[in-house]
ChimeraX commands (.cxc) that place a marker at each C-alpha (Angstrom):
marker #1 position 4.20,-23.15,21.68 radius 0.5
marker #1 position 2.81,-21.51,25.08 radius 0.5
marker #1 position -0.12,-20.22,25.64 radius 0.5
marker #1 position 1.13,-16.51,26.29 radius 0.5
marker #1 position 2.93,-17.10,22.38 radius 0.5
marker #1 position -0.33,-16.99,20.02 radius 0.5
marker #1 position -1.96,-14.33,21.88 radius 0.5
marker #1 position 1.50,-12.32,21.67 radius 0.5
marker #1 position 1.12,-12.47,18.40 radius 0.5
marker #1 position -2.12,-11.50,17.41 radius 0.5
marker #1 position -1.37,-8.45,19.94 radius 0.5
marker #1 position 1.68,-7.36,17.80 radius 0.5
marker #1 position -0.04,-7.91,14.59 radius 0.5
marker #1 position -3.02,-5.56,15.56 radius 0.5
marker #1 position -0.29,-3.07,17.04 radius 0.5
marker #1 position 1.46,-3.50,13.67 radius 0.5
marker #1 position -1.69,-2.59,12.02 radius 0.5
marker #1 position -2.54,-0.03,13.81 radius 0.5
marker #1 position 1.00,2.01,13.64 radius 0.5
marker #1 position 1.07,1.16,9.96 radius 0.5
marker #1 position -2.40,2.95,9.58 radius 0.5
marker #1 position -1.44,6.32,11.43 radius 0.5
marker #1 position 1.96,6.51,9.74 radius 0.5
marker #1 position -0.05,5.96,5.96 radius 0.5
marker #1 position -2.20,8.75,7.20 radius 0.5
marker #1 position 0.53,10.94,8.60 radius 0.5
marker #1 position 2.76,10.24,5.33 radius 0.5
marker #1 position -0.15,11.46,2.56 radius 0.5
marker #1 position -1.00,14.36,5.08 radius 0.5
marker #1 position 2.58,15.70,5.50 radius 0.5
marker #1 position 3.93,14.21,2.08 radius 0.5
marker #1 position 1.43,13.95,-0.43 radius 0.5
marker #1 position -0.60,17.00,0.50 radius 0.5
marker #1 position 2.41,18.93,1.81 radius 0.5
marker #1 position 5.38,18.58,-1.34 radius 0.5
marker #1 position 3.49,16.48,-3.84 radius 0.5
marker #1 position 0.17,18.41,-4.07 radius 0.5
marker #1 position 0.83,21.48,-2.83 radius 0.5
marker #1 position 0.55,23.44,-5.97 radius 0.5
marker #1 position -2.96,21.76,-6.78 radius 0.5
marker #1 position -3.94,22.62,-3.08 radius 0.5
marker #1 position -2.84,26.00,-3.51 radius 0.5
marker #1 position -5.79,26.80,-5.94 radius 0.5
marker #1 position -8.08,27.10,-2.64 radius 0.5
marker #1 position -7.89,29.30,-0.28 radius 0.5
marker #1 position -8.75,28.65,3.60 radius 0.5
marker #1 position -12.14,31.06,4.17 radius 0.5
marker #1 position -11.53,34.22,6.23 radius 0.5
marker #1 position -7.40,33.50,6.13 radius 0.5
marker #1 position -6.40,33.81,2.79 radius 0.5
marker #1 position -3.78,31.39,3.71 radius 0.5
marker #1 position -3.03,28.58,0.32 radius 0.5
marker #1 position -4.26,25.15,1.00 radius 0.5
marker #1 position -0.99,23.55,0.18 radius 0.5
marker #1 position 1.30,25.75,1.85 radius 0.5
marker #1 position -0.76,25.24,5.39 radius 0.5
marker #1 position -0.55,21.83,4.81 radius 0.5
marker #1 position 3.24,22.03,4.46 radius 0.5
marker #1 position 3.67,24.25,7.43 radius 0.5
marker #1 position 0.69,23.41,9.88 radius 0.5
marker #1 position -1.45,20.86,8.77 radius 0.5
marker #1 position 0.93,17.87,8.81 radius 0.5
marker #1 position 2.01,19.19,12.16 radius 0.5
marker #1 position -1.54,19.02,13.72 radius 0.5
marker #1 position -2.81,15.67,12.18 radius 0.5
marker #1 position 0.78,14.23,13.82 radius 0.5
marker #1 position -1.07,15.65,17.60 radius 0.5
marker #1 position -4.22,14.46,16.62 radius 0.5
marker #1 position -2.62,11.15,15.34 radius 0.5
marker #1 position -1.15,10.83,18.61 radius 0.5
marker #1 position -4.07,11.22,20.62 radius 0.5
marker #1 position -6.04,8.75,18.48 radius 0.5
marker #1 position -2.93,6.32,18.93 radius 0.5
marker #1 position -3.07,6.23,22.57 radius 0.5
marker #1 position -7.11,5.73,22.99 radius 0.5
marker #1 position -6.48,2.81,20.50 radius 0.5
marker #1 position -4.27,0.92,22.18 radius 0.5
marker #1 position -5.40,1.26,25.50 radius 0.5
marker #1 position -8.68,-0.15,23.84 radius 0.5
marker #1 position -6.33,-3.07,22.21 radius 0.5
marker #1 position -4.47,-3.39,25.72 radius 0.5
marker #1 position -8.11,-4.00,27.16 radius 0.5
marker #1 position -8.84,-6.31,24.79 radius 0.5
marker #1 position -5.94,-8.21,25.47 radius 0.5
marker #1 position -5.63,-8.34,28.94 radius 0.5
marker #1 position -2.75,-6.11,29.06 radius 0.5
marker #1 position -4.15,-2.77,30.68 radius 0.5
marker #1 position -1.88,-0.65,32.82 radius 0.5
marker #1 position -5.33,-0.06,34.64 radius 0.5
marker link #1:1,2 radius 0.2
marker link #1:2,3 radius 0.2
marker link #1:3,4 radius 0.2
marker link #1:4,5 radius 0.2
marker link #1:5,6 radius 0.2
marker link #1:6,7 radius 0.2
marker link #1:7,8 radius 0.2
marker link #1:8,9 radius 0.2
marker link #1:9,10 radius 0.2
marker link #1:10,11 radius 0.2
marker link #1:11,12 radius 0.2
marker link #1:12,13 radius 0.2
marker link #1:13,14 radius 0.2
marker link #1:14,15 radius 0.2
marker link #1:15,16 radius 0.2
marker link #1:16,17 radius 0.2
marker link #1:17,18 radius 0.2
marker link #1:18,19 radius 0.2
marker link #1:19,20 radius 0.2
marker link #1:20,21 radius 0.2
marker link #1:21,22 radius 0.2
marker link #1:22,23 radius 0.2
marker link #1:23,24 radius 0.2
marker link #1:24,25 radius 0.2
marker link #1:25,26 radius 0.2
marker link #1:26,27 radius 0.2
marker link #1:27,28 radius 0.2
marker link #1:28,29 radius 0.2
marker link #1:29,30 radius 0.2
marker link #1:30,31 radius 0.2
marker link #1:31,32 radius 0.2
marker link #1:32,33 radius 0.2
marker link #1:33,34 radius 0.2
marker link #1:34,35 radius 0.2
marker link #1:35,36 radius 0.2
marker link #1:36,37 radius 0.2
marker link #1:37,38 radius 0.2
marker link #1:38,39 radius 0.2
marker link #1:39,40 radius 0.2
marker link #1:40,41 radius 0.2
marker link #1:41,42 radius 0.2
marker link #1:42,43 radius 0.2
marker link #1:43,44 radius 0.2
marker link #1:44,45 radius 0.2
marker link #1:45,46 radius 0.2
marker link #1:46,47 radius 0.2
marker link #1:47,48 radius 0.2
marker link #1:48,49 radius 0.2
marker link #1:49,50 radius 0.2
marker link #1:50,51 radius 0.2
marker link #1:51,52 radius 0.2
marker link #1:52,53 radius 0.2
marker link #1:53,54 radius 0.2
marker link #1:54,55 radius 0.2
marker link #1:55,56 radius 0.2
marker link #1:56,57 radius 0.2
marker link #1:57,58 radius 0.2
marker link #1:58,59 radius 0.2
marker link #1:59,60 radius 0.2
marker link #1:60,61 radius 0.2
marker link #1:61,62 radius 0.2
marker link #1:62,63 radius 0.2
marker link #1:63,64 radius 0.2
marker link #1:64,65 radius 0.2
marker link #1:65,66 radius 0.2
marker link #1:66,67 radius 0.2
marker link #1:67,68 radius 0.2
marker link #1:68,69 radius 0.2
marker link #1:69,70 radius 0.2
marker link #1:70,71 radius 0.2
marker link #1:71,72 radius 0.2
marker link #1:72,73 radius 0.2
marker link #1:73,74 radius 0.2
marker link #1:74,75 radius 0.2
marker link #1:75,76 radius 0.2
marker link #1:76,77 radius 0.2
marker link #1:77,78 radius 0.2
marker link #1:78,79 radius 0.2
marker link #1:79,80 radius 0.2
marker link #1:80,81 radius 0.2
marker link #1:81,82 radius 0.2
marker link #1:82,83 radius 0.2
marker link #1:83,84 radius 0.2
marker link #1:84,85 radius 0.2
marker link #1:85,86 radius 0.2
marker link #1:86,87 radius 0.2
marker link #1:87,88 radius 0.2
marker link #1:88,89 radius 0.2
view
């Protein structure tokens, strides 16, 4: 095997890992929370809104963990690119 093969590898496993990660969060967020739990969640109220738990999860929340997700997917792979050797920089 070369030498670029093993280090390919372990690059695509820790991307792997890291995409896997974000999705599982992004799946209970929008999923879970959103369909499964949303009549628990709807017990509390967000302060000053009045706004259900469950139902802003279902029409808000899973939206702006997906941004925030995306954010926190970028910074960690241009720390795994640096890692790596592979920065765009």
């Amino acid at each position: 095997m070369s030498e670029a093969g093993p280090k390919h590898e372990a690059y695509w496993r820790a991307n792997l890992r890291i995409v896997a990660v974000l999705l599982s969060i992004w799946f209970t967020v929008s999923f879970v929370c959103g369909v499964l739990l949303v009549e628990p969640l709807n017990q509390v109220r967000i302060p000053n809104t009045g706004f259900k738990l469950g139902f802003w999860f279902a029409q808000q929340g899973s939206i702006y963990i997906f941004v925030v997700l995306i954010f926190v997917y970028v910074r960690l792979m241009n720390r795994l690119d640096d890692e790596h050797g592979v920065s765009e920089d």
